[in-house]
PDB file as gemmi writes it, atoms N, CA and C in Angstrom:
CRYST1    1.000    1.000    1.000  90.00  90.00  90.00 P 1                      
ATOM      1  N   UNK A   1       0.847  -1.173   0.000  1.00  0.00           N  
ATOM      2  CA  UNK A   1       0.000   0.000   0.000  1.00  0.00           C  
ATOM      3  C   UNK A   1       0.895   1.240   0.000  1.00  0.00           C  
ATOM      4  N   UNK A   2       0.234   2.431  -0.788  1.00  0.00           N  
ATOM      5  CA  UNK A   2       1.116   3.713  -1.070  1.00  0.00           C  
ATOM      6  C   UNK A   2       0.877   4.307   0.110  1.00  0.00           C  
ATOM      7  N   UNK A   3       1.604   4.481   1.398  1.00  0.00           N  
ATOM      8  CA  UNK A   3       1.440   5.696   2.403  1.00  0.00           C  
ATOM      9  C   UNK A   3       2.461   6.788   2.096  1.00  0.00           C  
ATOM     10  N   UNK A   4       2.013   7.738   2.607  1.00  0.00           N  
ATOM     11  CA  UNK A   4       1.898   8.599   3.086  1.00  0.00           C  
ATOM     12  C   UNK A   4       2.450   9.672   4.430  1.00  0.00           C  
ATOM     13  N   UNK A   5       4.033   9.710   4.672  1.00  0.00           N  
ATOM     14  CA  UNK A   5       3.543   9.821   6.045  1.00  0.00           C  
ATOM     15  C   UNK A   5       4.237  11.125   6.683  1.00  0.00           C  
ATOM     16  N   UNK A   6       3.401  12.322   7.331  1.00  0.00           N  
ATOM     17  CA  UNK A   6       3.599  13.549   7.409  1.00  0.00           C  
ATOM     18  C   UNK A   6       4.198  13.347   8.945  1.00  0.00           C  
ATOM     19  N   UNK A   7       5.301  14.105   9.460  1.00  0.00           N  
ATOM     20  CA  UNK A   7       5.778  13.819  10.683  1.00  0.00           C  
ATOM     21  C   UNK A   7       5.993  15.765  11.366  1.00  0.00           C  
ATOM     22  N   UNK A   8       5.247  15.985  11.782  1.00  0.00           N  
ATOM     23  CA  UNK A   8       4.568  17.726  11.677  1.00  0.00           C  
ATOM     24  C   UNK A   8       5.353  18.437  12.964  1.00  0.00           C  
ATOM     25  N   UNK A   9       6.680  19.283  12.426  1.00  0.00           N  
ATOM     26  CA  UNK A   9       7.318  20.249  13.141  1.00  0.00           C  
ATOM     27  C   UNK A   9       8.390  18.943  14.098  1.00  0.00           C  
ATOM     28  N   UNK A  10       8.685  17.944  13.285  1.00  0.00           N  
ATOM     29  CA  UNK A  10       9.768  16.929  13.858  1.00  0.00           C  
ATOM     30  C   UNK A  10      10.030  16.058  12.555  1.00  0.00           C  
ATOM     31  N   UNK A  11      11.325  15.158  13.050  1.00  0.00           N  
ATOM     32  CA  UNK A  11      11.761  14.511  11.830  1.00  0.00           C  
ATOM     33  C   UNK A  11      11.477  13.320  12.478  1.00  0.00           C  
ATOM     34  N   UNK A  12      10.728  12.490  11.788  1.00  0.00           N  
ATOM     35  CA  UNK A  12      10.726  10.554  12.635  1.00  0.00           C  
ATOM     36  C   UNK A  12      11.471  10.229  11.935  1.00  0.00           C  
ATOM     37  N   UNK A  13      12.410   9.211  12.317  1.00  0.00           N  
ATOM     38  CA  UNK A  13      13.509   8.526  12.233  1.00  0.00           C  
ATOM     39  C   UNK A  13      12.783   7.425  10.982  1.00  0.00           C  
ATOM     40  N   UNK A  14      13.719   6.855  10.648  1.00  0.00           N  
ATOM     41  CA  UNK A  14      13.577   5.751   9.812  1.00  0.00           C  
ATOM     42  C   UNK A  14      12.699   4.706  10.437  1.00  0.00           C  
ATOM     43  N   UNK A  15      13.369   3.841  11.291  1.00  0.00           N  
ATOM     44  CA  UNK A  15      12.915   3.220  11.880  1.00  0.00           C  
ATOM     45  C   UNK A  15      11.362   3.101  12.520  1.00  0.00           C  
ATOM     46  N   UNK A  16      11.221   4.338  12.770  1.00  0.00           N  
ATOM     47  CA  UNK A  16       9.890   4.537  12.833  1.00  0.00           C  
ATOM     48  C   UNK A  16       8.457   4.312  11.823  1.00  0.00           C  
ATOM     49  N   UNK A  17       9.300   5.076  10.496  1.00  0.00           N  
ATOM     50  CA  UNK A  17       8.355   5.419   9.823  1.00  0.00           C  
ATOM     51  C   UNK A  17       8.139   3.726   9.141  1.00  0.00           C  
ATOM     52  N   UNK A  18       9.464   2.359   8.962  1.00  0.00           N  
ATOM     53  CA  UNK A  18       9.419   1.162   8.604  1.00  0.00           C  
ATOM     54  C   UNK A  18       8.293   0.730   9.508  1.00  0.00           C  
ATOM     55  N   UNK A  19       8.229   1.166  10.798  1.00  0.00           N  
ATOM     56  CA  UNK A  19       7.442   0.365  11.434  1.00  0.00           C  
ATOM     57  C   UNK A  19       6.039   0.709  11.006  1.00  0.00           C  
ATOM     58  N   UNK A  20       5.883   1.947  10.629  1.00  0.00           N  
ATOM     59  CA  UNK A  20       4.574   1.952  10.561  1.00  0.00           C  
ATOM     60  C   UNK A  20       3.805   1.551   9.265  1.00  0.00           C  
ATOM     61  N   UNK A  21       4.967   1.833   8.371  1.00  0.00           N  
ATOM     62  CA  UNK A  21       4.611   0.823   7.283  1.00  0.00           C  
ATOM     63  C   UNK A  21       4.094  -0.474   7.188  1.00  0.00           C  
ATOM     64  N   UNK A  22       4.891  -1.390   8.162  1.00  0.00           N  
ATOM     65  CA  UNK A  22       4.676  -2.270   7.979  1.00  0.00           C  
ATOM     66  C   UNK A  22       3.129  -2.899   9.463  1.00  0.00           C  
ATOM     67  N   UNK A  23       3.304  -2.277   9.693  1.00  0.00           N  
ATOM     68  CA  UNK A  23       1.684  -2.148  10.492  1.00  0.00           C  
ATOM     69  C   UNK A  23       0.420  -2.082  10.011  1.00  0.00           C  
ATOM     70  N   UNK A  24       0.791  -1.092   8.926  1.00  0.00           N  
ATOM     71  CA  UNK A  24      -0.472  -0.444   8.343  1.00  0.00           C  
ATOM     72  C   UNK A  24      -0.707  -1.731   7.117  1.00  0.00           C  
ATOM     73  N   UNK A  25       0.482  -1.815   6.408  1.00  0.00           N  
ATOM     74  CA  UNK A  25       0.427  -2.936   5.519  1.00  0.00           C  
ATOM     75  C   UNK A  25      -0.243  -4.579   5.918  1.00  0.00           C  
ATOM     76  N   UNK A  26      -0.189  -4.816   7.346  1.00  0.00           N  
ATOM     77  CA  UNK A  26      -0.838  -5.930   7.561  1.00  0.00           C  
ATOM     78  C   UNK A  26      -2.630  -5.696   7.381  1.00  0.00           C  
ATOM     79  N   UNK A  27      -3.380  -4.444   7.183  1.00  0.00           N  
ATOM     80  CA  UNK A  27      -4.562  -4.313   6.981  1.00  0.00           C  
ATOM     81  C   UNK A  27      -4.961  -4.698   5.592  1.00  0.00           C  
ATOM     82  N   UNK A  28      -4.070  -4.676   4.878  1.00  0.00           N  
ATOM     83  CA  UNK A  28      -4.228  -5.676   3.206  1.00  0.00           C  
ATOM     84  C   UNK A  28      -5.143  -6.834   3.833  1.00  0.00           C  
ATOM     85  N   UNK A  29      -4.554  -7.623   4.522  1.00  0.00           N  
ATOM     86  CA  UNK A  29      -4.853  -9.097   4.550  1.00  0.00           C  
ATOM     87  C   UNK A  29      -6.548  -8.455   4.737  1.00  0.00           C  
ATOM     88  N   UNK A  30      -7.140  -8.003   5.542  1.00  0.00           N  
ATOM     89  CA  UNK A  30      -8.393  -7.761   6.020  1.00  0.00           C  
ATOM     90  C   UNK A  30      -9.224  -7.311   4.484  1.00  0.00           C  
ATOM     91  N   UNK A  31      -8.429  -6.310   4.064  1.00  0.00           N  
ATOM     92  CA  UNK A  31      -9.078  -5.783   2.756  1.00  0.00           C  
ATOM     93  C   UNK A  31      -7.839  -5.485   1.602  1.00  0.00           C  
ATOM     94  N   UNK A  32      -8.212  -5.848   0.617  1.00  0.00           N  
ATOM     95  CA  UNK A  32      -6.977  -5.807  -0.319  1.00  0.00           C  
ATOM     96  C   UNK A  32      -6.990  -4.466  -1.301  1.00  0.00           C  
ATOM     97  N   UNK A  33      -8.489  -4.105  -1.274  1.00  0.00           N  
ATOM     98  CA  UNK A  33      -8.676  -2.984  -1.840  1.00  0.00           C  
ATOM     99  C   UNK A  33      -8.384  -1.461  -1.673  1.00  0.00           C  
ATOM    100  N   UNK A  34      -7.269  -1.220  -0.673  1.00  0.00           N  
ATOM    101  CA  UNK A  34      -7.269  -0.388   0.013  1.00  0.00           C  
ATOM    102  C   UNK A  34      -6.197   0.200  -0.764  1.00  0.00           C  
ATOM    103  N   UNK A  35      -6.584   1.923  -1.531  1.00  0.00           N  
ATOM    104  CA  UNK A  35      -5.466   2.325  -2.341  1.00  0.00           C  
ATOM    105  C   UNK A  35      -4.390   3.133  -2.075  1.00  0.00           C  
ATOM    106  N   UNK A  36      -4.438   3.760  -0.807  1.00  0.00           N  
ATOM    107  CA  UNK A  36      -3.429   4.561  -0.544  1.00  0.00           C  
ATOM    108  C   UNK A  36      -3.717   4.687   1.059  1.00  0.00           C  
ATOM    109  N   UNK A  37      -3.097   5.614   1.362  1.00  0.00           N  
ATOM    110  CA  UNK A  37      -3.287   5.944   2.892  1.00  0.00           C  
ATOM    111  C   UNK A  37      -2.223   7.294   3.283  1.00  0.00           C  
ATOM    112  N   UNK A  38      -3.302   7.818   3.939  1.00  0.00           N  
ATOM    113  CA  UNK A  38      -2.007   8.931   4.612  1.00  0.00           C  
ATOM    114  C   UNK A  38      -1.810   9.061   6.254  1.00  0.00           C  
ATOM    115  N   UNK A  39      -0.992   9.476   7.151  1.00  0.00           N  
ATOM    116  CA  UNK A  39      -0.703   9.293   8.209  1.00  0.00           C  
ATOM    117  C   UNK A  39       0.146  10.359   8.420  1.00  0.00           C  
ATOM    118  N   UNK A  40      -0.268  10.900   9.975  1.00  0.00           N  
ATOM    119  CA  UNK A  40      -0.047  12.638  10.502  1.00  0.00           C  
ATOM    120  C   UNK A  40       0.790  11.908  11.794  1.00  0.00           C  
ATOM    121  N   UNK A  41       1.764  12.271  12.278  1.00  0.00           N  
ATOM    122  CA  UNK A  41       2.324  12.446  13.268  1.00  0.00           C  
ATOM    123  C   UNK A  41       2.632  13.827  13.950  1.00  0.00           C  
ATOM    124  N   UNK A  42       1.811  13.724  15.231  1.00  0.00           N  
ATOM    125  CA  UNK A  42       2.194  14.922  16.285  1.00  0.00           C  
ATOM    126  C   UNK A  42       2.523  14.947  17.074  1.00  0.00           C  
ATOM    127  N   UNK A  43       3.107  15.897  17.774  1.00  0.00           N  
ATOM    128  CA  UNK A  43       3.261  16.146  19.456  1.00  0.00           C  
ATOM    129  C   UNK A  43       2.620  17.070  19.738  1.00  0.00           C  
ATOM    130  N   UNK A  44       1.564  16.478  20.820  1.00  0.00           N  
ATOM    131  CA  UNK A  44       0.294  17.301  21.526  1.00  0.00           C  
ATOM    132  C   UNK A  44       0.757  18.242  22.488  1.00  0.00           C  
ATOM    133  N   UNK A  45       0.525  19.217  23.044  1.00  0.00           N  
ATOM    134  CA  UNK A  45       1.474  20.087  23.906  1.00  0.00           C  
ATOM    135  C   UNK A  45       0.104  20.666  24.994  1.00  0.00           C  
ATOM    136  N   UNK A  46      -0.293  19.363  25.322  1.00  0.00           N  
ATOM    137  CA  UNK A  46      -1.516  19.493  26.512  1.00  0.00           C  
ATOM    138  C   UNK A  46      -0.732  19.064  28.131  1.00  0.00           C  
ATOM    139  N   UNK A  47       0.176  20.415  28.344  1.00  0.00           N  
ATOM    140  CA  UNK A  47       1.042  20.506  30.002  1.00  0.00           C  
ATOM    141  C   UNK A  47       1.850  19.274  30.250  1.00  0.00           C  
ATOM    142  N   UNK A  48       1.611  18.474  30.995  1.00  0.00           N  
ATOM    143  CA  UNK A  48       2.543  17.989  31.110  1.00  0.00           C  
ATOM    144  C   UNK A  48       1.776  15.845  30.889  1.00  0.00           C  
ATOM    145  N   UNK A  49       1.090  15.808  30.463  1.00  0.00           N  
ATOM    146  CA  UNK A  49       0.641  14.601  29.310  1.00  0.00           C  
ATOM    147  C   UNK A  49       1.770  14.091  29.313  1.00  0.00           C  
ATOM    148  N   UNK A  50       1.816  12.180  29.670  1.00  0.00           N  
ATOM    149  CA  UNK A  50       2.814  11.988  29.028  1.00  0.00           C  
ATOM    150  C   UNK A  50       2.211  11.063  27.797  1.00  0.00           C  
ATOM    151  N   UNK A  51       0.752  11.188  28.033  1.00  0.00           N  
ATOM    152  CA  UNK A  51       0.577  10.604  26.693  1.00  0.00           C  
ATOM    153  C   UNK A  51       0.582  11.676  25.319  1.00  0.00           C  
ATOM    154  N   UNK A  52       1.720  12.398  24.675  1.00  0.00           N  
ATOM    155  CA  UNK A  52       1.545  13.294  23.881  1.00  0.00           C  
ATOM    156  C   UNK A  52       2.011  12.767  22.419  1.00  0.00           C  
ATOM    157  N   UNK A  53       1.926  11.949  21.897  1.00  0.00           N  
ATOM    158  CA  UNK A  53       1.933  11.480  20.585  1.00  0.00           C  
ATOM    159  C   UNK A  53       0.390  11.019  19.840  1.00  0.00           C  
ATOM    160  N   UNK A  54       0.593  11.542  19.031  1.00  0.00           N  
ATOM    161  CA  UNK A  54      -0.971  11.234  18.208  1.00  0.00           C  
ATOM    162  C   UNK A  54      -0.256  10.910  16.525  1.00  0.00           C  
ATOM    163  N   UNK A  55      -0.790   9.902  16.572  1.00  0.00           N  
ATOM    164  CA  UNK A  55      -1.200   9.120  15.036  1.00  0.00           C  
ATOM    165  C   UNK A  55      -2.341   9.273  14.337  1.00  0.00           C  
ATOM    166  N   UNK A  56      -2.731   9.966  13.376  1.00  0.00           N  
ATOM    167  CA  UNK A  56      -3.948  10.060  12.827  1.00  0.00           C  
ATOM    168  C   UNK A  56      -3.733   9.626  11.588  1.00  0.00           C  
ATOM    169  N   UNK A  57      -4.697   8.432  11.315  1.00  0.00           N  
ATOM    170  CA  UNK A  57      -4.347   7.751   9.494  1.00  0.00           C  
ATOM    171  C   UNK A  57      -5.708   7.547   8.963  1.00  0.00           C  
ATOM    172  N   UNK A  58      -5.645   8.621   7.686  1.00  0.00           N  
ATOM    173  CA  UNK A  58      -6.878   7.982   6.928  1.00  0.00           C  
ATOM    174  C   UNK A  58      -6.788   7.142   5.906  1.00  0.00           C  
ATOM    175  N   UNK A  59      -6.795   6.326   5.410  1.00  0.00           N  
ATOM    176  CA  UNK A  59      -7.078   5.466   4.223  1.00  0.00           C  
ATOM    177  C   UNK A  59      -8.149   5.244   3.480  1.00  0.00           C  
ATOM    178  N   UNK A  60      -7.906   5.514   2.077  1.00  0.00           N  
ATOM    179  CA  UNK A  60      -8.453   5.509   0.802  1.00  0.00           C  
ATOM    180  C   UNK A  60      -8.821   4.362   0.482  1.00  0.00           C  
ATOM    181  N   UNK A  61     -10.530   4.064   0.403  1.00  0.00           N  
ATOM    182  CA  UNK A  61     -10.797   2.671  -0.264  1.00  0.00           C  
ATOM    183  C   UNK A  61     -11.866   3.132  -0.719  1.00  0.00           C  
ATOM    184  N   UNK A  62     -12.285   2.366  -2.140  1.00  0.00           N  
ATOM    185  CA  UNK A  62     -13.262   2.473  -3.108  1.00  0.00           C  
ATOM    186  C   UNK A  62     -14.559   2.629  -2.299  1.00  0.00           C  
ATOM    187  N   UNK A  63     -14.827   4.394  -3.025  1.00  0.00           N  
ATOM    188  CA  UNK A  63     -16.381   4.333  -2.052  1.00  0.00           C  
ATOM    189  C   UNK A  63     -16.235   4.960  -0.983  1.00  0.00           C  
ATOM    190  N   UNK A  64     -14.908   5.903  -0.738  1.00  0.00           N  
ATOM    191  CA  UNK A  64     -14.710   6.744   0.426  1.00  0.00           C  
ATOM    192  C   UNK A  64     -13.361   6.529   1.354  1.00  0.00           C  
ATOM    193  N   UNK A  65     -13.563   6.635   3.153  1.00  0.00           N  
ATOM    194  CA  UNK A  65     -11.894   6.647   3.348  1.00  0.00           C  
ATOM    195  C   UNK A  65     -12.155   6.301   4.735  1.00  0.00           C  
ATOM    196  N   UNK A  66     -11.347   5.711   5.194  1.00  0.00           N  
ATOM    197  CA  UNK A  66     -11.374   5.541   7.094  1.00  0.00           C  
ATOM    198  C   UNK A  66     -10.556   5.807   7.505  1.00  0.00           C  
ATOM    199  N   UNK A  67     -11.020   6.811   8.741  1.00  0.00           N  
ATOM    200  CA  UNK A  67     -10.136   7.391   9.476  1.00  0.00           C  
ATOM    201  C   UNK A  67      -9.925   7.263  10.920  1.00  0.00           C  
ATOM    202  N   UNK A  68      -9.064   7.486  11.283  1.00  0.00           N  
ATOM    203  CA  UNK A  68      -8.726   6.881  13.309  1.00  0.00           C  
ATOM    204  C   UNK A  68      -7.546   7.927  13.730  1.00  0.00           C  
ATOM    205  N   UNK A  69      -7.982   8.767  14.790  1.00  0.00           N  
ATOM    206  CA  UNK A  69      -6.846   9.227  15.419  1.00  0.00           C  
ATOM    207  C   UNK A  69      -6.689   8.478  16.630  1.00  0.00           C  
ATOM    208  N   UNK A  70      -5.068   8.068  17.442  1.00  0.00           N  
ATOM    209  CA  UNK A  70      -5.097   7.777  18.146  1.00  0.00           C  
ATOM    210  C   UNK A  70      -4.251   8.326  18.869  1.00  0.00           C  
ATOM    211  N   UNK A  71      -4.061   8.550  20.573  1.00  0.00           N  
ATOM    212  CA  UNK A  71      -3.061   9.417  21.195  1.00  0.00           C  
ATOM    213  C   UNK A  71      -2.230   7.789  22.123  1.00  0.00           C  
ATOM    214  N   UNK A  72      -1.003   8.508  22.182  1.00  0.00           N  
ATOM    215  CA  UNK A  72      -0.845   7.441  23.534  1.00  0.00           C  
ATOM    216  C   UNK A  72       0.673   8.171  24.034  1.00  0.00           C  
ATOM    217  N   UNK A  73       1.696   7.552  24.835  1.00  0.00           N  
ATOM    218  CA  UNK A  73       2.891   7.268  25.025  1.00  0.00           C  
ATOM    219  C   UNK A  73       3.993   7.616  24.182  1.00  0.00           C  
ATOM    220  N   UNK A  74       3.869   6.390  23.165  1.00  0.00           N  
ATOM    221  CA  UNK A  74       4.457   6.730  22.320  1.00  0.00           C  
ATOM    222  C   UNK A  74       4.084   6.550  20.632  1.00  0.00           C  
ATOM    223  N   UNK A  75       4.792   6.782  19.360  1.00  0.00           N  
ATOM    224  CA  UNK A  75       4.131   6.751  18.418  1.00  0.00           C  
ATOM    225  C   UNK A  75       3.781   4.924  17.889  1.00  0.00           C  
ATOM    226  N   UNK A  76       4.911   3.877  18.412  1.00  0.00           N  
ATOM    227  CA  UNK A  76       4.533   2.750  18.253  1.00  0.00           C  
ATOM    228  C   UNK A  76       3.293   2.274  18.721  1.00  0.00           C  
ATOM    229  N   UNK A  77       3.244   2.512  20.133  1.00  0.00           N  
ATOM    230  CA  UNK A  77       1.878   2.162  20.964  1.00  0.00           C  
ATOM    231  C   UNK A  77       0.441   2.658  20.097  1.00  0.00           C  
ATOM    232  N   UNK A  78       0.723   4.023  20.094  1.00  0.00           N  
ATOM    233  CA  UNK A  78      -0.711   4.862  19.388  1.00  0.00           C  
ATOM    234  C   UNK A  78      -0.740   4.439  18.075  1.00  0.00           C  
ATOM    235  N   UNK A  79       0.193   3.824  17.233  1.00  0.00           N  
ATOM    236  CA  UNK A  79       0.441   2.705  15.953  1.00  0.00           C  
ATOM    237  C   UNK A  79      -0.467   1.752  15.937  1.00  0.00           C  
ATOM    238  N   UNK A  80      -0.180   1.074  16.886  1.00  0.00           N  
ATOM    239  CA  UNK A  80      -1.003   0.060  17.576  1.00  0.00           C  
ATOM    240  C   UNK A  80      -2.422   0.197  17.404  1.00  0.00           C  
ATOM    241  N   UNK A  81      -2.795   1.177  18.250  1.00  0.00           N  
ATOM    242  CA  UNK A  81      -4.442   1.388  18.726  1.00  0.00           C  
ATOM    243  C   UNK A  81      -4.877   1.772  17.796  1.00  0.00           C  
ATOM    244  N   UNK A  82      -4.467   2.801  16.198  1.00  0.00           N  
ATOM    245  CA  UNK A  82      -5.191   3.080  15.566  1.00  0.00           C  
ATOM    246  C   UNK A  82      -4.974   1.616  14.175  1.00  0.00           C  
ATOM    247  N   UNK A  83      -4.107   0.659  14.387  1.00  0.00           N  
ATOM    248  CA  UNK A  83      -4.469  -0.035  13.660  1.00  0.00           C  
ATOM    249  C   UNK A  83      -5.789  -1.469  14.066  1.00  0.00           C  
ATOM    250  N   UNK A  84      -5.825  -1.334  15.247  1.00  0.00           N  
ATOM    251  CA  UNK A  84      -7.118  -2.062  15.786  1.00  0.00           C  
ATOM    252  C   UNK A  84      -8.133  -1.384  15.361  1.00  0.00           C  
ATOM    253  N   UNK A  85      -8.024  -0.465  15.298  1.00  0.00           N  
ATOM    254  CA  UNK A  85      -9.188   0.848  14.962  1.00  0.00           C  
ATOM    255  C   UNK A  85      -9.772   0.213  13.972  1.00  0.00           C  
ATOM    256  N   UNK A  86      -8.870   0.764  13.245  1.00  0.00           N  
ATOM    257  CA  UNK A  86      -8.641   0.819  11.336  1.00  0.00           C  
ATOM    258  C   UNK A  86      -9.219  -1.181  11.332  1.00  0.00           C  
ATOM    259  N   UNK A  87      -8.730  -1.877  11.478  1.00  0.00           N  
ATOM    260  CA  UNK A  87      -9.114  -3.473  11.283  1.00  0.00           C  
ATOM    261  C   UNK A  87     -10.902  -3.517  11.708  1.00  0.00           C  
ATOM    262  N   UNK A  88     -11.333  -2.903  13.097  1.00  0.00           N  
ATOM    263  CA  UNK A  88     -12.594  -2.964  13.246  1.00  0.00           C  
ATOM    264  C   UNK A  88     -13.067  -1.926  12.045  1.00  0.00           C  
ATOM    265  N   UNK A  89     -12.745  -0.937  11.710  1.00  0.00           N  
ATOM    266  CA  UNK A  89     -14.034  -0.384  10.693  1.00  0.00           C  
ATOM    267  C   UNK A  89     -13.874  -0.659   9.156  1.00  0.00           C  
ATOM    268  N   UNK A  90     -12.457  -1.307   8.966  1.00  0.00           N  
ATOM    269  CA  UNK A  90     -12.377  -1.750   7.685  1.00  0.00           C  
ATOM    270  C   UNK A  90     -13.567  -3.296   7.493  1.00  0.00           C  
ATOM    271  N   UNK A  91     -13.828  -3.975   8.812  1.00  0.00           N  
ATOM    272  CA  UNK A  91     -14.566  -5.313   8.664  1.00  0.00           C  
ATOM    273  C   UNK A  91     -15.963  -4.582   8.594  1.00  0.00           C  
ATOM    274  N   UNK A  92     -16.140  -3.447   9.475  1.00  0.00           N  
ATOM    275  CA  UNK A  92     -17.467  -3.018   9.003  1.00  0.00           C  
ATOM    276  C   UNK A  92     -17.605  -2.686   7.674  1.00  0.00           C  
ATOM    277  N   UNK A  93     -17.203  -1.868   7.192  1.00  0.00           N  
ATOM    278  CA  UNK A  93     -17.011  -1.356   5.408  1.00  0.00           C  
ATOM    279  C   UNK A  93     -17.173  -2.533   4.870  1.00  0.00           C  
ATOM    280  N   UNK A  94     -16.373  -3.219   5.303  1.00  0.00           N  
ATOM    281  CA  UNK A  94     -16.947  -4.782   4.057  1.00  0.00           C  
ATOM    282  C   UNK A  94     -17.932  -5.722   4.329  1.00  0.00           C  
ATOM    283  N   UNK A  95     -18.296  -5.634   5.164  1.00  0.00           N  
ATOM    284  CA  UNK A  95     -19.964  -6.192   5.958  1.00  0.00           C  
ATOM    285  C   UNK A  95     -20.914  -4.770   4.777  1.00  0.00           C  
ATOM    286  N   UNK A  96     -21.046  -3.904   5.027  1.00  0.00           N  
ATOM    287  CA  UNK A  96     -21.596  -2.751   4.468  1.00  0.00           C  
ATOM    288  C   UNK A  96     -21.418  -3.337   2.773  1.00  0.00           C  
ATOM    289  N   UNK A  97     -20.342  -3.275   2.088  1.00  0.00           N  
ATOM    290  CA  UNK A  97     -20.322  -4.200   0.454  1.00  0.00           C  
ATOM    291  C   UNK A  97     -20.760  -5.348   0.571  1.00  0.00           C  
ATOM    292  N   UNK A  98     -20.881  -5.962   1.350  1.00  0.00           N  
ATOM    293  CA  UNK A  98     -21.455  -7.594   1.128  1.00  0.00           C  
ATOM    294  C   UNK A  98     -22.682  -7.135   0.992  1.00  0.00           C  
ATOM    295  N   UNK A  99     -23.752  -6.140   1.894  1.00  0.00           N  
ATOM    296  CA  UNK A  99     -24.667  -6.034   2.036  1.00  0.00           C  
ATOM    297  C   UNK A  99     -25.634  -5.285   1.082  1.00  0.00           C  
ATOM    298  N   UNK A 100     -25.055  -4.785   0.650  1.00  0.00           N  
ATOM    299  CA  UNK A 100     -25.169  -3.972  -0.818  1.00  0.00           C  
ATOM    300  C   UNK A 100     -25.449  -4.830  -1.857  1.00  0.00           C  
ATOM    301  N   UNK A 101     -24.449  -5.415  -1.734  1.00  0.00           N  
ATOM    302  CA  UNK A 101     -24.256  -6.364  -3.165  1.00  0.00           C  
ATOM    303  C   UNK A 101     -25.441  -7.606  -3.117  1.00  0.00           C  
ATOM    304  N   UNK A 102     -26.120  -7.427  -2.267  1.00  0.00           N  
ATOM    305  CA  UNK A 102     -27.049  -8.843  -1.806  1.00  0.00           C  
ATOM    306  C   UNK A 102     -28.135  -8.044  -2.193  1.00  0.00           C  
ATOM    307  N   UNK A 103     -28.438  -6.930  -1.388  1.00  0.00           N  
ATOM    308  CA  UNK A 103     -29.695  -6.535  -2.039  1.00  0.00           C  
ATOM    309  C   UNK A 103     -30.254  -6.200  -3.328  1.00  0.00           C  
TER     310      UNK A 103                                                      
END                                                                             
């Protein structure tokens, strides 16, 4: 999958950005149709939070786009939570085409 990935008023390391690649890329298996994707990295500056990293990724699939922000710790963790995200509403979206296609 083509991402995307904006890392806003900081530089993410390599390593980082592999990981999230390859995170986001395991949502193929769920849906294969998925054409691109983009992904925001921030640092939240809400006092003294130590949860101040936010991941926000929308992805492009036929018929519109899903989106998930997630905050946490750090950017792997909040990686994490918005790809559980992203897996629950990508199975809805395709429950939603099955259902279509039946009627």
């Amino acid at each position: 999958m083509k991402l995307q990935i904006h890392s806003v008023h900081f530089d993410a390391d390599k390593k980082l950005l592999d990981f999230i690649q390859k995170k986001l890329d395991k949502l193929e298996t769920f849906y294969d149709s998925i054409t691109s994707g983009e992904v925001y990295l921030r640092l939240q500056k809400d006092g003294d939070s130590k949860e101040n990293k936010v991941v926000e990724v929308k992805l492009f699939v036929p018929g519109g786009s899903i989106f998930t922000k997630e905050q946490s710790t750090s950017f792997e963790a909040a990686t994490d939570l918005a790809t559980e995200a992203l897996k629950t509403q990508i199975k809805k979206h395709k429950e939603k085409l099955v259902e279509r296609q039946q009627a």
